[in-house]
C-alpha positions as CSV (number, residue, x, y, z in Angstrom):
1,X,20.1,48.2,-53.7
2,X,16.5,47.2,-53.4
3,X,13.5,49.5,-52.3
4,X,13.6,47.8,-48.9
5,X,16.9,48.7,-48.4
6,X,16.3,52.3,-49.8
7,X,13.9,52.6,-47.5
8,X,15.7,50.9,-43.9
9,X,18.8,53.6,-45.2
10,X,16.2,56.8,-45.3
11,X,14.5,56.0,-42.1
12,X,18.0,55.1,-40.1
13,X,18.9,58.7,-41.6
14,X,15.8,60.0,-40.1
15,X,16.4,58.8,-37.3
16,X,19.5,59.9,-36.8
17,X,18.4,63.4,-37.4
18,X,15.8,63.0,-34.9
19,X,17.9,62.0,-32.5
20,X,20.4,65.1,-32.7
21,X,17.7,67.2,-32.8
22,X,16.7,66.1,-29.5
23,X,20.0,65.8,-28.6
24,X,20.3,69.8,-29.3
25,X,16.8,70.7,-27.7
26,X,17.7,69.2,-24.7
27,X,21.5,70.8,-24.8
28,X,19.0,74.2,-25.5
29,X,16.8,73.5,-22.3
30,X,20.2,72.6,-20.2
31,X,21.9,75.8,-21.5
32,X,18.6,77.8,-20.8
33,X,18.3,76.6,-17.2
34,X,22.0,77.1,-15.9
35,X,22.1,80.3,-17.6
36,X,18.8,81.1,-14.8
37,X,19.8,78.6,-12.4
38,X,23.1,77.4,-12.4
39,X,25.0,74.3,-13.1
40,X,23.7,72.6,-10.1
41,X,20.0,73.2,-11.2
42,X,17.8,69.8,-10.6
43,X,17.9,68.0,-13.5
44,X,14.1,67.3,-12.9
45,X,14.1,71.3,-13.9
46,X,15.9,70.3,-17.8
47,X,13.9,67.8,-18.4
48,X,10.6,69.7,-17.5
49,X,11.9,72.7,-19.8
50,X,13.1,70.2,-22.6
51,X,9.8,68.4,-22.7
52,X,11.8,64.8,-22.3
53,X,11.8,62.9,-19.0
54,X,14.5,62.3,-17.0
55,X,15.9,59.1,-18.6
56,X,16.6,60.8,-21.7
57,X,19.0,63.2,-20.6
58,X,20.4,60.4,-18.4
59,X,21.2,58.1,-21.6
60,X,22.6,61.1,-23.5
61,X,24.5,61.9,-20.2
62,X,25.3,59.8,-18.0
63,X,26.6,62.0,-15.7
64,X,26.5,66.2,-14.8
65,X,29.8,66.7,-15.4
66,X,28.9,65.2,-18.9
67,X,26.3,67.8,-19.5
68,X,28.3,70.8,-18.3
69,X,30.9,70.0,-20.8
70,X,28.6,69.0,-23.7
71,X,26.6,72.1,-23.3
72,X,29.5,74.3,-22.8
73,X,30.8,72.7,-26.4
74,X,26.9,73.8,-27.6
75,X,27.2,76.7,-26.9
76,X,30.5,77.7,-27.9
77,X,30.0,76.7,-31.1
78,X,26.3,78.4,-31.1
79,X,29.0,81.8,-30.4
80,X,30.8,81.2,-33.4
81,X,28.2,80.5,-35.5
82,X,26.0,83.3,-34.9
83,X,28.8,85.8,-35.3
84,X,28.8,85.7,-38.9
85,X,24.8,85.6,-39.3
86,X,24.2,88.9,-36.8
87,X,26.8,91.0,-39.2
88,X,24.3,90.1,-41.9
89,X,21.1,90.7,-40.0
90,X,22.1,93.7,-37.8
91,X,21.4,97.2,-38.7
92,X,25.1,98.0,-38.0
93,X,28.5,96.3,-37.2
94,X,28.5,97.4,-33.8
95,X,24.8,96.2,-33.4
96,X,25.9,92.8,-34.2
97,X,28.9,93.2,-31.9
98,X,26.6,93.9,-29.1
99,X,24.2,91.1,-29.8
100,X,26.8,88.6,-29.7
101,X,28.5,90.0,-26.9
102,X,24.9,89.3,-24.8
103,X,25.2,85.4,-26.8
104,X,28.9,85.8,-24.8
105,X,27.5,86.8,-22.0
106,X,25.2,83.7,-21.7
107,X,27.8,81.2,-22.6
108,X,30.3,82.8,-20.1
109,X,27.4,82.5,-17.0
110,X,27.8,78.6,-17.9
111,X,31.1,78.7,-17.9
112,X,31.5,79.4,-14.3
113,X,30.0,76.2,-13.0
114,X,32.5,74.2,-15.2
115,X,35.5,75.1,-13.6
116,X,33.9,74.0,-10.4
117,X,32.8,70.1,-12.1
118,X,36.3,69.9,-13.4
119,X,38.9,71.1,-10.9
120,X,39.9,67.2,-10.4
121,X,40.3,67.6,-14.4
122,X,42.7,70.1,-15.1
123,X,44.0,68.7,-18.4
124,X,40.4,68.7,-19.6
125,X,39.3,72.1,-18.0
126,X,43.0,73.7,-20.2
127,X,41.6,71.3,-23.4
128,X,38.1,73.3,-23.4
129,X,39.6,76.5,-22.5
130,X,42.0,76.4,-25.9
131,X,38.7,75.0,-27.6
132,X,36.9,78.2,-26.7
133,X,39.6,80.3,-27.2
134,X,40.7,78.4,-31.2
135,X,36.5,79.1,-32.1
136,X,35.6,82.0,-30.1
137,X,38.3,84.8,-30.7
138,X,38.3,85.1,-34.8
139,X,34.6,85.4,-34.7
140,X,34.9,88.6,-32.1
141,X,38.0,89.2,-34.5
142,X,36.0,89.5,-37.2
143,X,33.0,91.5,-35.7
144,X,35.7,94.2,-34.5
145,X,36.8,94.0,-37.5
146,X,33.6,94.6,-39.8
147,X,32.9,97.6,-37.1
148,X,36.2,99.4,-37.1
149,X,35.5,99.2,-41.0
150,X,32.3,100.5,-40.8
151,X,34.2,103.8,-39.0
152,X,31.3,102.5,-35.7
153,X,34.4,101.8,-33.0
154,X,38.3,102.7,-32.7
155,X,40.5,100.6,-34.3
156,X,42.4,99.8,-30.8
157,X,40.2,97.4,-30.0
158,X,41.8,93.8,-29.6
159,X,39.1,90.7,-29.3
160,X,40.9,89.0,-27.0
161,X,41.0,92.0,-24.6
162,X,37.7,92.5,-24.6
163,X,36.7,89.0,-24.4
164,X,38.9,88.7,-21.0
165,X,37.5,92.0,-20.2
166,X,33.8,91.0,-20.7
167,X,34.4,88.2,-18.6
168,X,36.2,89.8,-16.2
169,X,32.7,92.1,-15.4
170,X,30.8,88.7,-15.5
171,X,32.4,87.6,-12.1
172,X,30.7,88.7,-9.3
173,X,26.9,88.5,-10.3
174,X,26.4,85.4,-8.2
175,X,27.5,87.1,-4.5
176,X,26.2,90.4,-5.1
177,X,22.6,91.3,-5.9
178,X,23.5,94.9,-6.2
179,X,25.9,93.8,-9.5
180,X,24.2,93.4,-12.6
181,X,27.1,92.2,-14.9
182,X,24.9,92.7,-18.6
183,X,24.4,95.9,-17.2
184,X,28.3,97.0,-17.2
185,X,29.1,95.0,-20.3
186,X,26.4,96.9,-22.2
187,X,28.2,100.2,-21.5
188,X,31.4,98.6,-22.1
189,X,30.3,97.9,-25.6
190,X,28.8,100.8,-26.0
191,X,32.3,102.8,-24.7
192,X,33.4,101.2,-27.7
193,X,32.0,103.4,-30.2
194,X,33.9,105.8,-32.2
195,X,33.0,109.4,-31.3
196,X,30.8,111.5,-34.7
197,X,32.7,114.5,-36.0
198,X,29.7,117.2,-36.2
């Protein structure tokens, strides 16, 4: 291999990482923007917030339904991967519960636009659902797990369970300005903790 070609390798590398960079900025902006907005939000709105213009998100996806799913897939996988780096960062087990439960929290406010883009796709719709489910429970597993450890909650607790649960006090908070779904999830986590003995 000569320089030349040492060199047309390193910058198609390069550009390569740019490009899934971008890829995941714009996936960022998208999540960020349904999260306040919804899954119907203009696309005019992501590509302001990304910083891109409206042909790039176009080319990456050429349709919604292909940015619902792709940032549902981001951010499932931004869930499991932050599980394991809040146990190391948080004061306490619990406190990294409760931080990725509000990570949850985001994801799940997604999550209830997709149905709605893929009800003509239910084999799809059931092939993300198990893909949530196969990445999403071990890391509440293990964050339950680390806190019943640490003697912070009861030992009781199941992660599916309170997954469904979490979710289940997520629906609502579009119809009802009165609801504030983080709100009852943040005493649900909290409920979690194991009483002190004085």
């Amino acid at each position: 291999m000569n320089d030349s070609d040492e060199g047309a390798g390193q910058a198609a590398r390069s550009k390569r990482a740019d490009a899934r960079r971008n890829k995941e900025t714009l996936l960022d902006a998208a999540a960020a923007v349904f999260v306040t907005s919804g899954v119907e939000a203009p696309v005019r709105d992501i590509a302001a917030k990304a910083g891109v213009g409206m042909g790039t998100i176009y080319r990456h996806f050429p349709t919604r339904a292909d940015l619902i799913i792709a940032v549902y897939r981001h951010q499932v996988e931004a869930c499991a991967e932050a599980g394991p780096a809040l146990l190391a960062t948080s004061a306490t087990p619990h406190a990294a519960l409760g931080r990725w439960i509000n990570l949850f929290v985001d994801f799940l406010v997604t999550k209830h636009g997709l149905a709605a883009v893929l009800q003509s796709d239910n084999a799809g719709f059931d092939a993300l659902h198990t893909y949530f489910l196969d990445r999403l429970v071990p890391v509440c597993t293990q964050l339950l797990g680390a806190a019943v450890a640490a003697g912070d909650i009861r030992s009781d607790t199941d992660a599916y369970e309170l997954m469904r649960g979490v979710g289940n006090l997520c629906i609502g908070g579009d119809n009802d300005s009165r609801y504030d779904p983080r709100h009852m999830v943040e005493l649900l986590v909290a409920g979690l903790l194991q009483p002190r003995s004085a």
